[in-house]
Every structure is written in structure tokens, then in C-alpha cells.
ZADO-1210 file (C-alpha; in nm, 4 decimals, padded with zeros to 6 digits):
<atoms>
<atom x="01.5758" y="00.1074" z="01.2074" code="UNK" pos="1"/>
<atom x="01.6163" y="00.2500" z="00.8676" code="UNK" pos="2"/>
<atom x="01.3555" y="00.4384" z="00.7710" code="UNK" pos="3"/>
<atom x="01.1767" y="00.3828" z="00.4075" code="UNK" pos="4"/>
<atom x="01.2874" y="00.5612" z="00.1250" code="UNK" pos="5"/>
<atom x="01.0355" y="00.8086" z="00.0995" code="UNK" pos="6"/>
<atom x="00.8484" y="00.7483" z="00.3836" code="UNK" pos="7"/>
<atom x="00.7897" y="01.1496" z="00.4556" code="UNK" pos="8"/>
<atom x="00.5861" y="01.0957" z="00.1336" code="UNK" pos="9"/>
<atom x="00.2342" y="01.0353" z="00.2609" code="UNK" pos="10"/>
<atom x="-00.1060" y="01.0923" z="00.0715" code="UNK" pos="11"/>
<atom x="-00.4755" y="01.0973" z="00.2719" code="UNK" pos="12"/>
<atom x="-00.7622" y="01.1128" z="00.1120" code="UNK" pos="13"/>
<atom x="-01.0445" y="01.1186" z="00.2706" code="UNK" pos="14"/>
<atom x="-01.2988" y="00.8650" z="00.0658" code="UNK" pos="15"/>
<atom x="-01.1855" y="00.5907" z="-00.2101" code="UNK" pos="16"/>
<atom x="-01.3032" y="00.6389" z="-00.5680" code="UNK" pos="17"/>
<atom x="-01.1390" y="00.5926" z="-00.9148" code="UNK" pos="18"/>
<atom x="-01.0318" y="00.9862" z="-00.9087" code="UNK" pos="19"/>
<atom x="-00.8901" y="00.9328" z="-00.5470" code="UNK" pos="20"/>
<atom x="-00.7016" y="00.5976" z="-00.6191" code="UNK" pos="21"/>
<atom x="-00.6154" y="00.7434" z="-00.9799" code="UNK" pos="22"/>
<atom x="-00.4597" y="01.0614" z="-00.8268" code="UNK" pos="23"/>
<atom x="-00.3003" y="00.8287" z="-00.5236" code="UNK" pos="24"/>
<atom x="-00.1442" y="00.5663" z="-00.8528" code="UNK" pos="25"/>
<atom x="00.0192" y="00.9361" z="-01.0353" code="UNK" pos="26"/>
<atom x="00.1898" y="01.0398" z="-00.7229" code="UNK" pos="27"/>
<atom x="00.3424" y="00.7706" z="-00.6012" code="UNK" pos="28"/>
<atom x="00.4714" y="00.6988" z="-00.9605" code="UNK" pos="29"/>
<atom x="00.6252" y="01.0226" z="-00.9530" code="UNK" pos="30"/>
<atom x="00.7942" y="01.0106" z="-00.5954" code="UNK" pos="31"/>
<atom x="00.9322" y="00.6943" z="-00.7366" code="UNK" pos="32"/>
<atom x="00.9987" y="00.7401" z="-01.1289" code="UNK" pos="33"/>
<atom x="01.3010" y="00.5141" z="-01.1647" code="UNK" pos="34"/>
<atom x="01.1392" y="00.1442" z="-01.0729" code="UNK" pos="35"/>
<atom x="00.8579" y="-00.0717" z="-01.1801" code="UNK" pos="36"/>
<atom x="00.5934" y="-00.0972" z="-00.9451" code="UNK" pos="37"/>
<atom x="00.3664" y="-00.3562" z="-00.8798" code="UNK" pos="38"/>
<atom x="00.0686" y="-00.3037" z="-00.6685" code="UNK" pos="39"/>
<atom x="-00.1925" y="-00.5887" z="-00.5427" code="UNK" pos="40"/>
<atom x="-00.5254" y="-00.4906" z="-00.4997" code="UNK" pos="41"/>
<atom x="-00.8767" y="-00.5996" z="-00.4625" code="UNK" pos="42"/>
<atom x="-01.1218" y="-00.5789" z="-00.7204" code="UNK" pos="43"/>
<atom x="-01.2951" y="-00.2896" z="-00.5425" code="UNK" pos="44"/>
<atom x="-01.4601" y="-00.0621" z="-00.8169" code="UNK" pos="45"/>
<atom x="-01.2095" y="00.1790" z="-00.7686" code="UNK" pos="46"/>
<atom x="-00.8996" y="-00.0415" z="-00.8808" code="UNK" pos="47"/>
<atom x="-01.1513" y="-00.1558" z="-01.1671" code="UNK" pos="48"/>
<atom x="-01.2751" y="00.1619" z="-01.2878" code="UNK" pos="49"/>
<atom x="-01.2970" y="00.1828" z="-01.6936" code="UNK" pos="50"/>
<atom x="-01.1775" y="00.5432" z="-01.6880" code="UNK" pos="51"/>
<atom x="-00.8774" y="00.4452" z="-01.4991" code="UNK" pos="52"/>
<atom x="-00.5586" y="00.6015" z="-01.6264" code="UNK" pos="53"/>
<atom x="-00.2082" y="00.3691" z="-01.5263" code="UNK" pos="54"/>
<atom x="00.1528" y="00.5679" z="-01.4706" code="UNK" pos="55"/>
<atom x="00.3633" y="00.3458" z="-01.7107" code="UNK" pos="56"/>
<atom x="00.5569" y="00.2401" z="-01.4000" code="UNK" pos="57"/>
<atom x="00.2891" y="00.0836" z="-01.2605" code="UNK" pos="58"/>
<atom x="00.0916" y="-00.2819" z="-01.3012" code="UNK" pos="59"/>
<atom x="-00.1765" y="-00.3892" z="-01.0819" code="UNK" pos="60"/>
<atom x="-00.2237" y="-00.7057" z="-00.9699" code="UNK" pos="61"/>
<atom x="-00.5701" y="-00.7919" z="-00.9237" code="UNK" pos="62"/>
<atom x="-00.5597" y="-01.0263" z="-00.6282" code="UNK" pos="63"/>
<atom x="-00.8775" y="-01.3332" z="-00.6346" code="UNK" pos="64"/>
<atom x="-01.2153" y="-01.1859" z="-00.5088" code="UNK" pos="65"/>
<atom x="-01.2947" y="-01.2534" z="-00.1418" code="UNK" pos="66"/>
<atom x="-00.9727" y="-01.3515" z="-00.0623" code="UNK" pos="67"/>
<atom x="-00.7993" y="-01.0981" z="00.1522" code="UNK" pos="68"/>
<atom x="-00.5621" y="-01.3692" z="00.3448" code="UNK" pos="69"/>
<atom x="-00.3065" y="-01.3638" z="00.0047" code="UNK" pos="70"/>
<atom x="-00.3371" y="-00.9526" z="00.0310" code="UNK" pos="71"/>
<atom x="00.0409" y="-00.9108" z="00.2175" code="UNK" pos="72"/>
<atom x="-00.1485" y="-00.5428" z="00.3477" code="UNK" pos="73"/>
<atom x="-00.3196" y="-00.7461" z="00.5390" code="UNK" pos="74"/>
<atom x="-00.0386" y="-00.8243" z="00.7659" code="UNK" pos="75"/>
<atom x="00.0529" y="-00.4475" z="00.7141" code="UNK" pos="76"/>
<atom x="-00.2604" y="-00.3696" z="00.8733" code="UNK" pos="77"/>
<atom x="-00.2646" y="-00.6356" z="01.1194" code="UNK" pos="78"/>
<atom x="00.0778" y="-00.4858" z="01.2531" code="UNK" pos="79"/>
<atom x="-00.0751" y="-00.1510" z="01.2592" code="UNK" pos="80"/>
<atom x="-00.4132" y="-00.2978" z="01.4415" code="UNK" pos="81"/>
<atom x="-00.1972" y="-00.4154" z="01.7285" code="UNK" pos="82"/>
<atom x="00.0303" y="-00.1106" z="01.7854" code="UNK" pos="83"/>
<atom x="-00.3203" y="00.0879" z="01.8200" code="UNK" pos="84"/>
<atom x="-00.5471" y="-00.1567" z="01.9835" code="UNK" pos="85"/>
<atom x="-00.5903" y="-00.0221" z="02.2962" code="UNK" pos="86"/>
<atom x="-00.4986" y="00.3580" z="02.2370" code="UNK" pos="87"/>
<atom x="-00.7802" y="00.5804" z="02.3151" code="UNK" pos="88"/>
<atom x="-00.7697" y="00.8786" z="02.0524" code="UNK" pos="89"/>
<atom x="-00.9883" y="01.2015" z="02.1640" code="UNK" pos="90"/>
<atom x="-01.0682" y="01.2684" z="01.7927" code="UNK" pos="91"/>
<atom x="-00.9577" y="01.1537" z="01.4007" code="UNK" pos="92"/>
<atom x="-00.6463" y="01.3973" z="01.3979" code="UNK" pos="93"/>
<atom x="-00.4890" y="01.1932" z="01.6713" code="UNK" pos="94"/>
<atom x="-00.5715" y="00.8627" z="01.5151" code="UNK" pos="95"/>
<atom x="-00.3891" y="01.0153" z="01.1769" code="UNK" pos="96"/>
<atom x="-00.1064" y="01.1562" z="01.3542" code="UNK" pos="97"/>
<atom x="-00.0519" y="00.7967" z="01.5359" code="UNK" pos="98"/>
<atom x="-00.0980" y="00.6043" z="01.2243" code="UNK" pos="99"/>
<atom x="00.1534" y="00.8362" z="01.0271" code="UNK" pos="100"/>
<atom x="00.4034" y="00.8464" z="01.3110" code="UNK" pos="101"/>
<atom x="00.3902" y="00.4484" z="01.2811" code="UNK" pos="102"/>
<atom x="00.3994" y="00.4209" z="00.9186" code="UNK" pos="103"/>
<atom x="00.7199" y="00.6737" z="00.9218" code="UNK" pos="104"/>
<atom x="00.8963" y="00.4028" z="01.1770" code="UNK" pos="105"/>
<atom x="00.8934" y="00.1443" z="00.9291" code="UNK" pos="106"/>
<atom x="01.2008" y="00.0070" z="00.7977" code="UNK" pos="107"/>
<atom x="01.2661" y="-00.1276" z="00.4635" code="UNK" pos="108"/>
<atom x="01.3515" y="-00.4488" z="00.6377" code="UNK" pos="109"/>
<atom x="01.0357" y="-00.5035" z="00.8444" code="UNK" pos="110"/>
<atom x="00.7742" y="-00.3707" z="00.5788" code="UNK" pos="111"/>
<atom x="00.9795" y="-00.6938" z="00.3212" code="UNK" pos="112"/>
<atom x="00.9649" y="-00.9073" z="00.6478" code="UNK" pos="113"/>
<atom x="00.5613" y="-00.8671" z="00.6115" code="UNK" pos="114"/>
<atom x="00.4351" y="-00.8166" z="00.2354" code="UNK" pos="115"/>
<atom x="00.7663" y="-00.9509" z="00.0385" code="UNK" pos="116"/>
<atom x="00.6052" y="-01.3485" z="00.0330" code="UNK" pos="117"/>
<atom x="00.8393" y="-01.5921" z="-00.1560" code="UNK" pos="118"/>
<atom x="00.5789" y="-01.7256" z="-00.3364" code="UNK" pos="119"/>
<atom x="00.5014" y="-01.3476" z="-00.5114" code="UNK" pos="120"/>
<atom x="00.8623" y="-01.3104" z="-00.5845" code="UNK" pos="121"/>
<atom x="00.9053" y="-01.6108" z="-00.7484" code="UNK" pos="122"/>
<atom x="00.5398" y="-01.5796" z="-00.9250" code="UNK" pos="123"/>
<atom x="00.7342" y="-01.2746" z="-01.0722" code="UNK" pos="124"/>
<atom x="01.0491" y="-01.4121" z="-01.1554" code="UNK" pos="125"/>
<atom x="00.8300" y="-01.6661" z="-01.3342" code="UNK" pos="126"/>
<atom x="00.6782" y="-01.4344" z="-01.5191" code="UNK" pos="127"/>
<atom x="00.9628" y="-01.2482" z="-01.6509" code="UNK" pos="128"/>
<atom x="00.9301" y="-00.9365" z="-01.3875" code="UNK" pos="129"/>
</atoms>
């Protein structure tokens, strides 16, 4: 398996808020200057926040409230979900530790395999992106 480009790059925070998703939006744009980024996300207040500063390489795309099933994370997580479900962790830092350790095996190929839909690419090609 080929790991990610950049997959040594992780960021935890420990709560979500606008600062926390704001600060999460600047550093991956940096780790990743050169491309255009597009990023689905739910309409939770902190993707919607009005003091909400963008990198320029990066558009969100505000996926339909309540609707969670055309999120591709959601298969992300469902992946994730199984490799852990019945693990017993004695605290948090092992739960981390096994979460980062799985997100670190991730190729390129299998992480396309789940979120890259053919119906988003093409939605983008449509759309001049």
C-alpha cells in the first residue's frame, strides 16, 4: 500500500468550532499549497460560521441538510468503525493512537476507492472544476 501524500500530517483538536475548523481549513491549505481543494461538509455551524475566513485553495461544498448518506466520509468512517469495532481501548490515548495508526495505512488508492463517487467528479467536470 502506498501511503497518502502527507499522511504524517495529522491535526486533533479536541472540540469543533469556527476557530477550530478555521485553523484545521489554514493548515491543510498550507501542507498542500499547489492544488485546489474541495471539501464537503455539513451545514454544522462551524462550516457556516459568518466570521469564517477561506485559504484561496479551498471551496466548500455544502452538502443537503440531513443527508449524511451523499457525505463520501461517511464510508471513511464506516471503514474506520469496523477496523475498531470490537477493540477494547483502556483510555482515549489508545483510541487516538489506533485511529492515527489506521488513518496513516491508507493508500491513495483505497481512500479514492471510498469518497472519489463518479457522480461528484463529473458534477465537477460539469461545473468547470
Amino acid at each position: 500500500m502506498e501511503p497518502l501524500s502527507g499522511a504524517s500530517w495529522i491535526v486533533e483538536f479536541s472540540h469543533l468550532d469556527s476557530s477550530c475548523f478555521e485553523a484545521f481549513l489554514h493548515s491543510f491549505a498550507a501542507q498542500f499549497p499547489d492544488d485546489l481543494h474541495l471539501i464537503q461538509v455539513d451545514n454544522a455551524a462551524a462550516h457556516t460560521a459568518q466570521t469564517l475566513t477561506i485559504p484561496d485553495n479551498v471551496i466548500l461544498v455544502f452538502q443537503p441538510p440531513y443527508c449524511p448518506e451523499v457525505n463520501p466520509i461517511e464510508r471513511v468512517w464506516r471503514e474506520l468503525k469496523r477496523e475498531l469495532a470490537w477493540v477494547h481501548f483502556d483510555d482515549v490515548c489508545q483510541l487516538q493512537h489506533a485511529i492515527s495508526q489506521w488513518v496513516c495505512r491508507l493508500s491513495a488508492e483505497s481512500l479514492r476507492s471510498l469518497t472519489q463517487w463518479d457522480w461528484i467528479v463529473d458534477a465537477l467536470c460539469v461545473v468547470g472544476i
